[in-house]
N, C-alpha and C positions, 0 to 999 in steps of 0.2 A: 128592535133589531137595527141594528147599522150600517149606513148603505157603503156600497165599496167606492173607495176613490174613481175618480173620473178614468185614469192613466189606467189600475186594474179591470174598471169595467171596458172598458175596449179591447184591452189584453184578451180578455175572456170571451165577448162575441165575436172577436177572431177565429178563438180557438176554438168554439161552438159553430163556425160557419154561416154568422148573422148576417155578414157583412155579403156572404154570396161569394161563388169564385168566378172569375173569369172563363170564359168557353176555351175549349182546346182548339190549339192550330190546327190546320188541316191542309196536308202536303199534294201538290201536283205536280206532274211528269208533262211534257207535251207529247205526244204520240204520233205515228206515222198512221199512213189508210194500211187499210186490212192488206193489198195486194203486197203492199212494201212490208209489212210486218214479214212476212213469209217469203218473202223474195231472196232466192238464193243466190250469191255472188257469179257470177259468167268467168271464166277465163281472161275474156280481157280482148278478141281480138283486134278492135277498136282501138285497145292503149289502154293503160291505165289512167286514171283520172283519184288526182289527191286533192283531198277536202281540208283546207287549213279550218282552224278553229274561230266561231265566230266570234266577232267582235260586237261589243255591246255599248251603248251611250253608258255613259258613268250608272245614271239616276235610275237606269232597269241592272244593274251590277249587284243587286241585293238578293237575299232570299225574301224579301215581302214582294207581292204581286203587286203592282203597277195600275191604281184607277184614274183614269182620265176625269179633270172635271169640269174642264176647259182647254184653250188652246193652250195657254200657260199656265194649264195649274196642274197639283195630280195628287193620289192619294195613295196612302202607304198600308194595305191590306196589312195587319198584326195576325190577325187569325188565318189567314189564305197564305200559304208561302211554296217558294219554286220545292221541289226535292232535290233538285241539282242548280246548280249557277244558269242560269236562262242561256246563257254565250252554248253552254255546251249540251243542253236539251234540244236548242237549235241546230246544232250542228251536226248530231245524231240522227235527228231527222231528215236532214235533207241528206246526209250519205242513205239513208234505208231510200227513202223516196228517188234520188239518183241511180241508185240502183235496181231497184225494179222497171224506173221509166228510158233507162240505157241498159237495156239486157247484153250490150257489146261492148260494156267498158268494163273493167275492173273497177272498184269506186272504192276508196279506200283513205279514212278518218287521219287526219296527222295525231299519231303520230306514226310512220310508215319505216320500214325496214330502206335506209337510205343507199341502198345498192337499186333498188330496186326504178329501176328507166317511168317516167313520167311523163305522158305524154300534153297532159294538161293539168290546172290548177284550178280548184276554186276560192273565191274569198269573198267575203257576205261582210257586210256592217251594218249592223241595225240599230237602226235613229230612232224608232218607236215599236212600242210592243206590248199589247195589253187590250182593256177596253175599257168602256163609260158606263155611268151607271144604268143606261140604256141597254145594256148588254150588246154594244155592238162593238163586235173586235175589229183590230185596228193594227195593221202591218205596213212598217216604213222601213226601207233598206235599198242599201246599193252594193251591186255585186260584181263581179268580173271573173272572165275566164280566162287565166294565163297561161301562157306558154308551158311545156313541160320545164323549163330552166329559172319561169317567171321574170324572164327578160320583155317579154311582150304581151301585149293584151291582146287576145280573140276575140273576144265582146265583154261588153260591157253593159248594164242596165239600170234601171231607179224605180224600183216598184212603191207602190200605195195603194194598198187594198184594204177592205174592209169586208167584213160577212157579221150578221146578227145573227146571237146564241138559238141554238131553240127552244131557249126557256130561262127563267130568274136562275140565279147562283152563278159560286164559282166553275161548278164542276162543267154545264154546258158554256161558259165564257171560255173554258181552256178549251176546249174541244171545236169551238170557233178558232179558238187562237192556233192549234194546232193543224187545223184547214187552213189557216191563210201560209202557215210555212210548207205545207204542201203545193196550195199555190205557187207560192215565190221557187219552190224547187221544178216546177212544171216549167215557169220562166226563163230560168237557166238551164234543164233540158232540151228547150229548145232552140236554145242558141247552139247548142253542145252538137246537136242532131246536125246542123246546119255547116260544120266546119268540113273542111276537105279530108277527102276518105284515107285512110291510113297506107301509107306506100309500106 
């Protein structure tokens, strides 16, 4: 019997599944806490408050998740990937989170109905966002609360925080990473808390 060329026999443990396939991706969301899940918008007597869209360093701009493996290095999860662009998982969260922790604002995502009076702004940019093989997540950003016209800044801040997963994988590393923008939206709550009362 005669064996098959080299070129066909590979053709063929392809096509038998010799070679093995690759494992399937697997997609994550970040998530707000349970109180802000359920958190129903207020009225507003406070003012309204609009949440521009976050911004994100270039190198977290991907749907691969983000592993740290040093101060300058990082790794490109294949199989782990955002379900939405990270700028805007972020951004989602911290309007739910704003609004449950400011039950006196209106809090309301850009893009906004632009008749509508403003009496503050926020805007977030985030320099790091992810974690290490350690599973310890990892939150770098700088924020500011602008004016309703964003001619002026109210406050301003630079957080770095970190929390460790409660266990190996991707799925408790988001869920740290999900707590630290909870965090960072408790930071600028309570700047927000702190500005003079609405005349």
């Amino acid at each position: 019997m005669r064996s098959l060329p080299p070129i066909l026999l590979a053709a063929a443990l392809v096509t038998t599944g010799c070679f093995g396939t690759s494992p399937p991706a697997r997609f994550y969301v970040l998530s707000a806490s349970a109180p802000a899940n359920t958190a129903v918008p207020s009225t507003g007597p406070e003012g309204t408050l609009g949440v521009f869209p976050t911004r994100v360093a270039e190198y977290l701009d991907r749907p691969q998740i983000v592993t740290f493996l040093g101060d300058n290095t990082v790794d490109l999860d294949e199989y782990a990937r955002w379900a939405e662009p990270l700028g805007a998982g972020v951004t989602r969260v911290l309007a739910q989170e704003l609004s449950s922790l400011l039950p006196g604002w209106r809090v309301l995502p850009q893009p906004w109905d632009p008749v509508v009076p403003l009496r503050a702004r926020v805007v977030v940019g985030v320099t790091a966002l992810g974690w290490n093989a350690a599973g310890e997540a990892r939150l770098e950003a700088n924020w500011a609360v602008l004016s309703g016209g964003g001619e002026e800044a109210l406050a301003r801040g630079r957080v770095v925080l970190r929390r460790t997963a409660s266990g190996p994988g991707a799925a408790p590393a988001v869920a740290a990473t999900s707590a630290l923008v909870t965090d960072l939206a408790h930071d600028i709550a309570s700047s927000i808390r702190a500005l003079p009362a609405a005349r």
